[in-house]
C-alpha positions as a Markdown table, in Angstrom:
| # | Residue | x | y | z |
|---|---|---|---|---|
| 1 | Unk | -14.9 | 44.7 | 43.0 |
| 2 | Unk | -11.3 | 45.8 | 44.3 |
| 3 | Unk | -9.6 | 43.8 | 47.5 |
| 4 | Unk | -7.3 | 45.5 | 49.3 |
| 5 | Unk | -4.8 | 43.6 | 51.4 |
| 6 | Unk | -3.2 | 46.1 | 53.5 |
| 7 | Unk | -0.3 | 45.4 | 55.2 |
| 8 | Unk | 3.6 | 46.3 | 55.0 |
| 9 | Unk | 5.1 | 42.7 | 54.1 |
| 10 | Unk | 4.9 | 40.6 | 57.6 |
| 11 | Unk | 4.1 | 37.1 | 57.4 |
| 12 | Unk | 1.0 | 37.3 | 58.3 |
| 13 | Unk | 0.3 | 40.0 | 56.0 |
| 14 | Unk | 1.4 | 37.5 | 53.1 |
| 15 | Unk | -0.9 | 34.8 | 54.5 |
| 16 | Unk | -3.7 | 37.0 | 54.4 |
| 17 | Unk | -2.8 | 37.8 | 51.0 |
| 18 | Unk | -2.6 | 34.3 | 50.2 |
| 19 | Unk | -5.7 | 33.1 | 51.6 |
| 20 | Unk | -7.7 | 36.5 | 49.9 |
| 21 | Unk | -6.0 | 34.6 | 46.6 |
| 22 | Unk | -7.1 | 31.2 | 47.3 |
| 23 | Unk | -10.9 | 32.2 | 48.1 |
| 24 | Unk | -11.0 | 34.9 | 44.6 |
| 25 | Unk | -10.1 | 31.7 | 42.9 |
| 26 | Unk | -12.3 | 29.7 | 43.9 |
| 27 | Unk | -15.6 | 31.9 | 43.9 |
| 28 | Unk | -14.6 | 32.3 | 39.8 |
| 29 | Unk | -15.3 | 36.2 | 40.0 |
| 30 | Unk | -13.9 | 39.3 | 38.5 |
| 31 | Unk | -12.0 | 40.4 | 41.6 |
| 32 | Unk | -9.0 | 42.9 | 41.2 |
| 33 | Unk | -6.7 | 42.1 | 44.1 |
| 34 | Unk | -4.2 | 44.8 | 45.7 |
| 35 | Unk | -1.5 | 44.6 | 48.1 |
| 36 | Unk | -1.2 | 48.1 | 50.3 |
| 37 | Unk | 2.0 | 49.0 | 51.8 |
| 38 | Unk | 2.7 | 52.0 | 52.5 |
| 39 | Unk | 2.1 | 52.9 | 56.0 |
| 40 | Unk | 0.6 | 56.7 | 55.1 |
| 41 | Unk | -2.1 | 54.7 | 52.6 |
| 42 | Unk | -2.7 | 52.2 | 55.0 |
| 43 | Unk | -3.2 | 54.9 | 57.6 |
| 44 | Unk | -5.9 | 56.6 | 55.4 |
| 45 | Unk | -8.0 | 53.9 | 55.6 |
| 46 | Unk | -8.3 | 54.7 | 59.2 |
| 47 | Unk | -6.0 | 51.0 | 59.8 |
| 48 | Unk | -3.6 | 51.1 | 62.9 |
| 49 | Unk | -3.1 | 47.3 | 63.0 |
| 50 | Unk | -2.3 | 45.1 | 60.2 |
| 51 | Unk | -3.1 | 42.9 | 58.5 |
| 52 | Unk | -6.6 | 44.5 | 57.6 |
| 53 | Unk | -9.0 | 43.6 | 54.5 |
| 54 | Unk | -10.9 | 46.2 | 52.7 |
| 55 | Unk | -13.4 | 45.7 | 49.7 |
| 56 | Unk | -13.8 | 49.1 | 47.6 |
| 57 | Unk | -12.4 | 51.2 | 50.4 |
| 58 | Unk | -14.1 | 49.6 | 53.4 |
| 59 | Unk | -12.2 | 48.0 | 56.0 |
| 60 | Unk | -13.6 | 44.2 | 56.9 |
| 61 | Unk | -10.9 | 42.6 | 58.8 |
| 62 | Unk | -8.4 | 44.5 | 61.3 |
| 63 | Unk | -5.5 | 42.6 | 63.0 |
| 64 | Unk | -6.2 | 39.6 | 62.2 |
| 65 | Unk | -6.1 | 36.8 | 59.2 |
| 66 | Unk | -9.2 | 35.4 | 58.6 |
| 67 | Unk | -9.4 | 31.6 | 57.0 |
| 68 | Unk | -10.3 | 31.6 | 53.2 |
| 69 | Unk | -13.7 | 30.5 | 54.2 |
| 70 | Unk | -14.6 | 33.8 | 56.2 |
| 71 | Unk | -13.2 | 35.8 | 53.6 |
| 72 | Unk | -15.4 | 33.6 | 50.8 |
| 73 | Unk | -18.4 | 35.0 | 53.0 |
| 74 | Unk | -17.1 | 38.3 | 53.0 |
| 75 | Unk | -16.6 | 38.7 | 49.0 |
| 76 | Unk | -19.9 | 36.8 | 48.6 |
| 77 | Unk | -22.1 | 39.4 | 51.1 |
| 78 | Unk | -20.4 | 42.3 | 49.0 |
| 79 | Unk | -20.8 | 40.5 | 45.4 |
| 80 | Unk | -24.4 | 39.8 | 46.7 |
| 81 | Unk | -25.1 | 43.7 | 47.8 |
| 82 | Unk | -23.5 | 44.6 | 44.3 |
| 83 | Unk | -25.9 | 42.6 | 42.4 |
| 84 | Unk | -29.4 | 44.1 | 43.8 |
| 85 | Unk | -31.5 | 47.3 | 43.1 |
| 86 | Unk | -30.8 | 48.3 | 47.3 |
| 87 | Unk | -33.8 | 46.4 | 48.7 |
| 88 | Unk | -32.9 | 42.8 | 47.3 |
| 89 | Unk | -34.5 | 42.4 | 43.9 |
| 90 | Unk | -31.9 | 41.0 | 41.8 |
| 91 | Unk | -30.9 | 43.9 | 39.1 |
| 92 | Unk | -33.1 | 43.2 | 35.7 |
């Protein structure tokens, strides 16, 4: 799974970052985490406000810094979605 944290370098932009950190770390998975910021890339995820969260190219969070619990729940529903066959059995 990739996180993107995409932002251009504002404070709250680093606390998302930081909290996106914080909630990798303590669900223990294999999570590749990237800060976006140029404004063009950020643009192409269709983002206009920042900060904004994407997992694998899909935006989550717009505008806003969620606390590391949301973004636990966040990472956990995609982890979740990753480990199924599409209709909820777990993958043999």
């Amino acid at each position: 799974m990739k996180v993107q944290i995409l932002g251009t370098g504002c404070p709250k932009c680093h606390k998302l970052e930081a909290n996106t950190l914080k909630a990798v770390k303590q669900m223990g998975l294999d999570i590749e985490v990237v800060k976006v910021t140029d404004l063009n890339a950020i643009m192409n995820f269709g983002v206009m406000m920042t900060p904004a969260l994407a997992v694998d190219g899909q935006v989550k969070t717009v505008g806003k810094v969620p606390d590391v619990a949301e973004i636990t729940s966040i990472l956990a529903t995609e982890a979740a979605a990753r480990d199924t066959c599409g209709d909820g059995r777990p993958i043999p």
